[in-house]
C-alpha positions in Angstrom: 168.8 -103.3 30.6 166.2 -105.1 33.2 162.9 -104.2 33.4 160.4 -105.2 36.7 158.1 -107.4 35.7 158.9 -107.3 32.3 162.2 -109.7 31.8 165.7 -108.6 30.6 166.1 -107.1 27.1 169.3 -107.9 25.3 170.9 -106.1 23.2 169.7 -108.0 20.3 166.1 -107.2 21.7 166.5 -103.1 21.6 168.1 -103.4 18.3 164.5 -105.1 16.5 163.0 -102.3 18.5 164.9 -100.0 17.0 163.6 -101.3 13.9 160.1 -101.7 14.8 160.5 -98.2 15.7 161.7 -97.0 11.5 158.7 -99.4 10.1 156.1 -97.9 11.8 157.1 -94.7 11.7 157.4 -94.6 7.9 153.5 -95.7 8.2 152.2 -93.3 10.7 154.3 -90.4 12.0 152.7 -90.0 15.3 154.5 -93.5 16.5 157.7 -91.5 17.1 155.9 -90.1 20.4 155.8 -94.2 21.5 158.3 -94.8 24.2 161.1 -98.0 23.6 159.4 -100.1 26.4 155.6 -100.2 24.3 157.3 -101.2 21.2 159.0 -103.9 23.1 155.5 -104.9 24.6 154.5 -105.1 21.3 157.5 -107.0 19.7 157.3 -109.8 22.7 153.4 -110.1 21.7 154.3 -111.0 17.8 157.4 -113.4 19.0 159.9 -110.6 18.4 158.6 -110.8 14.7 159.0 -107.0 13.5 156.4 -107.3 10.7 153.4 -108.7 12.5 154.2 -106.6 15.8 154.5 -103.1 13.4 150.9 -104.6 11.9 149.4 -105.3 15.6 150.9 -101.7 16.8 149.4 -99.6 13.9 146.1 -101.1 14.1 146.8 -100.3 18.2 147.2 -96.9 16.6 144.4 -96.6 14.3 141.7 -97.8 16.7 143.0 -95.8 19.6 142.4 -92.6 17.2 138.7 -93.7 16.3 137.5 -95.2 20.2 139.6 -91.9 22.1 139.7 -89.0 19.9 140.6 -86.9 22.4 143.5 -89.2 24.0 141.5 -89.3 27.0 138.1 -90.8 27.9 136.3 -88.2 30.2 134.1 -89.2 33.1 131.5 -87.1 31.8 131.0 -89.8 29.0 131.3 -92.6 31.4 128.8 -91.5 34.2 126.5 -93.9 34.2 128.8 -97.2 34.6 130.8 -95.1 37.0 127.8 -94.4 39.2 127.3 -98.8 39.4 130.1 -98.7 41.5 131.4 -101.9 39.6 134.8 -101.2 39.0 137.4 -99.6 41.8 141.4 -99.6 41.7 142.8 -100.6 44.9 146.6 -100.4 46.0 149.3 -102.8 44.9 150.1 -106.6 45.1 153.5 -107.4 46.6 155.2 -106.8 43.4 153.8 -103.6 43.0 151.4 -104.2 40.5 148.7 -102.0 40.7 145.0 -104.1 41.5 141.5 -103.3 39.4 138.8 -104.9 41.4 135.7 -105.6 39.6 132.6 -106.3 40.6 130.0 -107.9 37.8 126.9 -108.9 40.2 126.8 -104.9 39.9 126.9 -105.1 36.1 123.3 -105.6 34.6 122.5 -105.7 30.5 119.3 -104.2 30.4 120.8 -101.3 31.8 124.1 -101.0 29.5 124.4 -98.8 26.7 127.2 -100.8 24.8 128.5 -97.8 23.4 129.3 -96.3 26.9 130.3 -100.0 28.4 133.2 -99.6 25.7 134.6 -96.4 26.8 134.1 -97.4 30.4 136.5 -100.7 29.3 139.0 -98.1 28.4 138.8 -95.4 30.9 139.2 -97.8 33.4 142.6 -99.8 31.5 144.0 -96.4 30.7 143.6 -95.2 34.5 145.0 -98.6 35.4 147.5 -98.9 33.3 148.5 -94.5 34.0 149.3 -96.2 38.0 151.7 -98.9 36.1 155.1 -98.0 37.5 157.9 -97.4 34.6 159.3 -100.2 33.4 156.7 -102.6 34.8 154.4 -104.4 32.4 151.2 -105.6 34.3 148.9 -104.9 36.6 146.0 -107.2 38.9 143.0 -107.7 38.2 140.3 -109.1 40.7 137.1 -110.3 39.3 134.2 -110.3 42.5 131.8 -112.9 41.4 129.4 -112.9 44.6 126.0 -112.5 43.7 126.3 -112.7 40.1 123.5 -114.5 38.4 121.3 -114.5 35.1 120.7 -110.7 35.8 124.2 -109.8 35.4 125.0 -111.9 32.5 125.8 -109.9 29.3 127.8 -111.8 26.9 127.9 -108.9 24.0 129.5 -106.7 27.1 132.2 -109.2 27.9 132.8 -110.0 24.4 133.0 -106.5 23.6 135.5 -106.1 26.5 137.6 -108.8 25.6 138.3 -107.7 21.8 139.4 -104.2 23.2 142.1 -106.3 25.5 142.8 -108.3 22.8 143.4 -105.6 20.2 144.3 -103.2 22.1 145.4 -104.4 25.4 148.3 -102.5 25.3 147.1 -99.3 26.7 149.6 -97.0 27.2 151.3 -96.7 30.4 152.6 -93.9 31.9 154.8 -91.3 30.4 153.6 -92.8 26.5 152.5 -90.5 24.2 148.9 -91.0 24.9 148.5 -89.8 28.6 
């Protein structure tokens, strides 16, 4: 079975997911609602090592319960970041990879709200990630550095930001269980 942008899987491949699939579902029910291709995503991460990727996917699991309750982050909690403008999807890269343009000269610190900056970090991967075709894995993203200075700088925001992709950078993609 191919897969744009994601490699071949093998046989051999499908088969650990099937078995990723009956070790975390033994731990948490809800994983049965995962599609196949996210298990993979996360079996590829952990060297196709179907202990550490069932750890990494249930604490995928368990965070994505406590930072989006309600499977969704709504814009309503998000306003302020949204109205900085600093974030936009555009169209797709010849591979058609969705893009996320960014733009941190419009980020400032003294006007985040960490607690809201997180949520923004996810409502804007999950509404990348929901224009993921199926069966790709990755999307574009475009960092605009013009005009970024001292003012902009916010290292507990981009540190913030990178443990959610690093923990949880496997938002879902379309047609999971999560959208």
């Amino acid at each position: 079975m191919a897969n744009a942008g994601g490699g071949a899987a093998g046989e051999g491949e499908w088969l650990k997911v099937a078995e990723l699939r009956a070790v975390v579902q033994a731990q948490d029910p809800r994983a049965k609602e995962v599609d196949n291709l996210t298990l993979r995503r996360f079996l590829r991460a952990r060297d196709h090592k179907v202990d550490k990727a069932a750890a990494m996917f249930l604490k995928f699991l368990k965070w994505r319960r406590e930072a989006v309750p309600d499977g969704f982050v709504p814009e309503e909690r998000v306003r302020r970041e949204l109205a900085q403008d600093k974030a936009w999807m555009g169209g797709v890269d010849r591979a058609g990879r969705p893009i996320l343009v960014g733009f941190l000269a419009r980020h400032y610190s003294a006007d985040r709200d960490m607690a809201e900056f997180k949520s923004f970090v996810v409502y804007f991967f999950d509404k990348i990630c929901a224009r993921i075709p199926r069966g790709q894995e990755k999307f574009l993203s475009i960092m605009d550095l013009k005009g970024w200075g001292y003012a902009n700088c916010d290292v507990r925001a981009y540190i913030a930001a990178i443990e959610i992709m690093q923990v949880c950078h496997f938002l879902q993609l379309a047609n999971s269980a999560f959208s």
